[in-house]
C-alpha positions as CSV (number, residue, x, y, z in Angstrom):
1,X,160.3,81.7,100.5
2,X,160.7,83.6,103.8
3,X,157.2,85.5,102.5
4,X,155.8,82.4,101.9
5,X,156.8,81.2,105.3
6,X,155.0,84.3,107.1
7,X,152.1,84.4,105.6
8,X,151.3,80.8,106.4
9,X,151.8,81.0,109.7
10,X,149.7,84.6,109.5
11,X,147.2,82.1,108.3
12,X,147.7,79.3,111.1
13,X,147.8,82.0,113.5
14,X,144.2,83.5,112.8
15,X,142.1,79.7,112.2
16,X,144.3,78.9,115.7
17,X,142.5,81.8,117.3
18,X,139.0,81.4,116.3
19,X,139.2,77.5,116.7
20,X,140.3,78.2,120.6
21,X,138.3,80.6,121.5
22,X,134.3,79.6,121.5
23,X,133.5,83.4,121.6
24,X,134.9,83.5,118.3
25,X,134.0,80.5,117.2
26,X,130.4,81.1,117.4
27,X,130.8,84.8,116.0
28,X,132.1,82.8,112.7
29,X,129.4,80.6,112.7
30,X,126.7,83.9,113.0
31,X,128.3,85.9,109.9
32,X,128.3,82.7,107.8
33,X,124.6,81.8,108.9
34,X,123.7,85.7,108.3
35,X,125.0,86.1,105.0
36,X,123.6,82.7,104.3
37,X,120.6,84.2,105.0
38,X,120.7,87.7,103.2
39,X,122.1,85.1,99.7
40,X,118.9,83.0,99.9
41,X,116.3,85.7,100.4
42,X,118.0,87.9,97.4
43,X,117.2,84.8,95.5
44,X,113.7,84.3,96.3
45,X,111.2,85.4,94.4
46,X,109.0,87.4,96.6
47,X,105.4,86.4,96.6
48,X,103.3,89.2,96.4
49,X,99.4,89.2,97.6
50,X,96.7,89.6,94.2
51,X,93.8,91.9,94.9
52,X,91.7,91.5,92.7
53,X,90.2,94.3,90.6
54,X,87.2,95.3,92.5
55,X,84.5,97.8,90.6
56,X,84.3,100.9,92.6
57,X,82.3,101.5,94.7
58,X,79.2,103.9,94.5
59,X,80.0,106.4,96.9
60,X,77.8,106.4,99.7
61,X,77.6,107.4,103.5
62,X,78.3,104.4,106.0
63,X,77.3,103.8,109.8
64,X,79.9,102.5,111.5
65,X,78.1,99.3,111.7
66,X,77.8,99.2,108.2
67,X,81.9,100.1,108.0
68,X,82.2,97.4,109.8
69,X,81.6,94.7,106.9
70,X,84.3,96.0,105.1
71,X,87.3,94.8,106.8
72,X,89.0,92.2,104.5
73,X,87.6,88.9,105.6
74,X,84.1,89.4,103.7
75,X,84.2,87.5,100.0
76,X,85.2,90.0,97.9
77,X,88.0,91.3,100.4
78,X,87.2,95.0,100.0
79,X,88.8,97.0,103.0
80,X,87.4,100.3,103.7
81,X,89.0,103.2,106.4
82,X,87.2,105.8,107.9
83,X,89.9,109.0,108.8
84,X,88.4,111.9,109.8
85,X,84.6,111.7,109.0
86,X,85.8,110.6,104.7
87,X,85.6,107.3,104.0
88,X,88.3,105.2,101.8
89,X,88.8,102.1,99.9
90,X,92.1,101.3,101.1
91,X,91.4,97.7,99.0
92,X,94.5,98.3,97.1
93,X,96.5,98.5,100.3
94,X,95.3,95.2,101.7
95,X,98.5,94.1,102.3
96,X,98.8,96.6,105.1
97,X,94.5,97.3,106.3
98,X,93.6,93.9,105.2
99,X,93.7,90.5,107.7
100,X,97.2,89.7,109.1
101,X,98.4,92.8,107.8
102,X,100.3,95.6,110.8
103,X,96.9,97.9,110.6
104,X,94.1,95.4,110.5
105,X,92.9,96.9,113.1
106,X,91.6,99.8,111.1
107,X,89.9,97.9,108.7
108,X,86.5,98.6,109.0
109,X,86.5,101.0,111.6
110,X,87.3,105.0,112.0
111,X,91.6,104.9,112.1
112,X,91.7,108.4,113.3
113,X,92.2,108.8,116.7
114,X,94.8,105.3,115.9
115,X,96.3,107.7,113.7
116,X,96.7,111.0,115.9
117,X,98.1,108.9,118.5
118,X,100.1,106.8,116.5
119,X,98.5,103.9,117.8
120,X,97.2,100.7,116.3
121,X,95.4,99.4,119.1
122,X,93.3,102.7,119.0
123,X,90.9,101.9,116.4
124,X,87.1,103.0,117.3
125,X,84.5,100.9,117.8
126,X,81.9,102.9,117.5
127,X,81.8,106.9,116.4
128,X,84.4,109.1,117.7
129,X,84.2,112.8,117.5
130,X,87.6,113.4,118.5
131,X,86.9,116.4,120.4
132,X,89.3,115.6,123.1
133,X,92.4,115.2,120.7
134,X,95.5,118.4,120.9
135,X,95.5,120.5,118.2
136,X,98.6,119.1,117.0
137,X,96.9,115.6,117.0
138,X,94.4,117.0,115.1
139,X,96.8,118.3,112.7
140,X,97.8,114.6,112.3
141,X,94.6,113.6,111.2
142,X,94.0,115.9,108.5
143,X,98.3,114.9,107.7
144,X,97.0,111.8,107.0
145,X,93.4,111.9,105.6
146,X,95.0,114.0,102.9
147,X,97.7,111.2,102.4
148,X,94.5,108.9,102.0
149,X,92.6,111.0,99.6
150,X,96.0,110.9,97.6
151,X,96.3,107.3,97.5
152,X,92.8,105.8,97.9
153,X,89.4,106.3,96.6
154,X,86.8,108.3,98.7
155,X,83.3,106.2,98.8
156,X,81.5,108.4,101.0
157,X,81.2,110.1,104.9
158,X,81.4,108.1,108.1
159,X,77.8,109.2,109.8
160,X,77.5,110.5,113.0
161,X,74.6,108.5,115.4
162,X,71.3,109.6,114.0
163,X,72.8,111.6,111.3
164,X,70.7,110.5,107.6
165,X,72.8,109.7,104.7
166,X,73.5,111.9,101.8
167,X,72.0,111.3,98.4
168,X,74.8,110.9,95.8
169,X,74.1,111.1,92.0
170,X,75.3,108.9,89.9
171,X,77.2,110.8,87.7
172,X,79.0,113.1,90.0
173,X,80.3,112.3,93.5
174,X,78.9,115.3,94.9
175,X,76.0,115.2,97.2
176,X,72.6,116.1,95.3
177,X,70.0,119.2,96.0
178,X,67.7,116.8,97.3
179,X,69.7,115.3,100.4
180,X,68.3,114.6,103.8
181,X,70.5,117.3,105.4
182,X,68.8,119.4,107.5
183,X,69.5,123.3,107.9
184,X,69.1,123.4,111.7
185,X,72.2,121.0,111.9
């Protein structure tokens, strides 16, 4: 009985001290709204975005005004990322390149230099040489264009102003003998 005795007051004691002190009172209220919280999301379903299943895309060679169109918010929703000259269909990852997503910005556009400097905001406009990036920023671009070519689909190049295209043959996705490229380049 004497156990019985202690352990009830034990009992009183603690709900006393929370219930008097507003510090811990709100501290109580926290863990219960937290784990509240961490019950209901377990039980959500999460709702994951659909892309469809695009055809691939015939690999071609893109201006970057043309790279432009392909940041998400066209009909067919196909993203594209340029990363060190190589062009990807990062479609799949639309979630992430795609509107809304933490690097829209570098839908449609060259990610690179936003890449060597770990920056978002750094997304080109237009095309970037990156001539004045450290070699060991450069050594983050090719880190991560070889990341891309594991994970996405290469379409084509990014051109350089006045650069001409490279004719691709249908069968292979190697540039043909009769491209525009120039030997004095």
């Amino acid at each position: 009985m004497a156990e019985s005795t202690i352990k009830s007051g034990l009992l009183t004691n603690i709900v006393l001290e929370i219930v008097q002190s507003p510090i811990n009172l709100a501290l109580v209220f926290l863990i219960f709204f937290l784990l509240y919280k961490i019950f209901r999301r377990q039980t959500e379903t999460p709702v994951r975005q659909v892309v469809p299943d695009l055809p691939k895309l015939k690999k071609r060679d893109f201006t970057v005004e043309e790279l432009k169109k392909y940041d998400g918010t066209q009909e067919d929703g196909r993203v594209l990322v340029a990363v060190n000259g190589s062009v990807y269909d990062v479609t799949k990852g639309k979630r992430f390149y795609g509107p809304g997503g933490p690097y829209a910005a570098f839908g449609g556009k060259d990610a690179s230099r936003g890449l060597a400097t770990f920056s978002v905001s750094a997304a080109g406009e237009g095309y970037d040489d990156l001539s004045d990036l450290s070699t060991v920023e450069m050594d983050s671009v090719r880190e991560w264009e070889s990341q891309f070519k594991e994970k996405y689909d290469l379409v084509g190049r990014l051109l350089k102003p006045g650069e001409q295209p490279t004719n691709y043959s249908d069968e292979e996705d190697e540039p043909s003998a009769t491209g525009d490229k120039s030997k004095d380049d």
